[in-house]
C-alpha positions as CSV (number, residue, x, y, z in Angstrom):
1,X,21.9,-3.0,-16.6
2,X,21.1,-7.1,-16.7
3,X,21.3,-8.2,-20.3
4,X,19.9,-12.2,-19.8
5,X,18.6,-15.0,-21.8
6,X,18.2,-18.2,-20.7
7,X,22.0,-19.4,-20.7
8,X,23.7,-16.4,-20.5
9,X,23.9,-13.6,-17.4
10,X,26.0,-10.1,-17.9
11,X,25.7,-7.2,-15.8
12,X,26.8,-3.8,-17.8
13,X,29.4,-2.1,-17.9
14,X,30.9,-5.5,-17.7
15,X,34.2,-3.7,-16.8
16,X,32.1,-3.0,-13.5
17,X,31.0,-5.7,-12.3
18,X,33.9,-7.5,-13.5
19,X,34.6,-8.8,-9.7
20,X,31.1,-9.7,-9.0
21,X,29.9,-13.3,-7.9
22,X,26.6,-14.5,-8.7
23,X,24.7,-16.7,-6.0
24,X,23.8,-20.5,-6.3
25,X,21.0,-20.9,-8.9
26,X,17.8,-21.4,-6.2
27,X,15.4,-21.7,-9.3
28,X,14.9,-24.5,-12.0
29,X,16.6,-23.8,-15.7
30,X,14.4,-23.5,-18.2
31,X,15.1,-25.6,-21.3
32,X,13.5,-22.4,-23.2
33,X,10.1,-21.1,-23.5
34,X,9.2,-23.3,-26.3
35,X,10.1,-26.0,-25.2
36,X,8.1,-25.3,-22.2
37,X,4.9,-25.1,-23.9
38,X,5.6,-27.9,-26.3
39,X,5.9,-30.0,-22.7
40,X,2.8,-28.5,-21.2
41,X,0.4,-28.5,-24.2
42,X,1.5,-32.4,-24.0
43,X,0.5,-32.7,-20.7
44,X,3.6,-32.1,-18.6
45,X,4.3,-29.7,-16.0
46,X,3.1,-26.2,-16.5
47,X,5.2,-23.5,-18.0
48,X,7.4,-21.8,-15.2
49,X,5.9,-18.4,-17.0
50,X,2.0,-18.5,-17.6
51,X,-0.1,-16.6,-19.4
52,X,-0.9,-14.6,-16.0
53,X,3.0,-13.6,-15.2
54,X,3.5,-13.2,-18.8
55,X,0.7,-10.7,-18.3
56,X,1.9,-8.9,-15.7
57,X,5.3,-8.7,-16.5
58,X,4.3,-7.1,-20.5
59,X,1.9,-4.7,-18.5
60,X,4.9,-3.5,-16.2
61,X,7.3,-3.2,-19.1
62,X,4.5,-0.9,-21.5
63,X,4.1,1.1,-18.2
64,X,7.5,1.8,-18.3
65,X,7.3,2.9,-21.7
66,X,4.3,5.0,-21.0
67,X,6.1,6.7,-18.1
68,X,8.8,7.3,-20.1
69,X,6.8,8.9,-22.8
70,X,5.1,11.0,-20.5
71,X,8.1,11.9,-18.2
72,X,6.2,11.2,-15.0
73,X,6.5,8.7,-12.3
74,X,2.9,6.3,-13.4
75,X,1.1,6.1,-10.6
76,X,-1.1,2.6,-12.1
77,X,-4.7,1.5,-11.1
78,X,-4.6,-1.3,-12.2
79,X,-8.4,-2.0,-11.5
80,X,-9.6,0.5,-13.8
81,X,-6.5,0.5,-15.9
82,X,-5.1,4.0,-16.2
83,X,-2.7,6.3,-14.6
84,X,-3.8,8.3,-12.0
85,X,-1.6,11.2,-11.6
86,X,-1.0,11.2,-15.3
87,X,-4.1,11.7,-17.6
88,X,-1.9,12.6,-20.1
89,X,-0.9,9.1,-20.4
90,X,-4.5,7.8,-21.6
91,X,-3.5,7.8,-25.4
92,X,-0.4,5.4,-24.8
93,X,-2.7,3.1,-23.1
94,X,-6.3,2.8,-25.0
95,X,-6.7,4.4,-28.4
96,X,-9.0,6.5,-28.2
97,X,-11.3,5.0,-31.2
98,X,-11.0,1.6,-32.8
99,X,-11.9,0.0,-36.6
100,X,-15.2,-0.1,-37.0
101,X,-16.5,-4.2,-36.0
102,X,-13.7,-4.1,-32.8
103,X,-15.0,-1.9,-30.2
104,X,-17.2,-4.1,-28.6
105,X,-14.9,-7.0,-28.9
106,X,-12.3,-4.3,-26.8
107,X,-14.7,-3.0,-24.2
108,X,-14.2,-6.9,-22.4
């Protein structure tokens, strides 16, 4: 397991890994996400995570969840966003029915 944040690394068990030696940083540090946007919504550079990877990276950790839930490797189509081997999973993804002034808002 890799427990990170942006100044800290540990692989787990730590007792494991306790001879292991990370490689040369290759990417910029962050100063921290907010401190990012602050930057960017000032007009400096853009964040190093977007909207679109932040996307992508929250979809992949809910299809984990969603796998998990229904015990199956998720087989994802992403295009028409739903499992293809698992139809069971269609009530951890969409609610089936929303409040009543949201359902267009919803459909996209």
């Amino acid at each position: 397991m890799i427990l990170a944040d942006y100044e800290k690394f540990l692989l787990l068990p730590e007792k494991d890994f306790a001879d292991f030696q990370r490689p040369e940083p290759t990417l910029p540090r962050s100063p921290g996400h907010h401190a990012e946007w602050i930057a960017a919504c000032k007009g400096g550079p853009p964040t190093m995570a977007d909207f679109e990877y932040s996307g992508w990276l929250t979809e992949a950790n809910h299809l984990g969840n969603v796998a998990y839930r229904t015990g199956k490797k998720i087989e994802w189509d992403y295009q028409n966003l739903r499992a293809r081997n698992a139809p069971e999973a269609a009530p951890f993804i969409k609610r089936p029915s929303y409040r009543k002034g949201w359902e267009d808002i919803l459909k996209g």
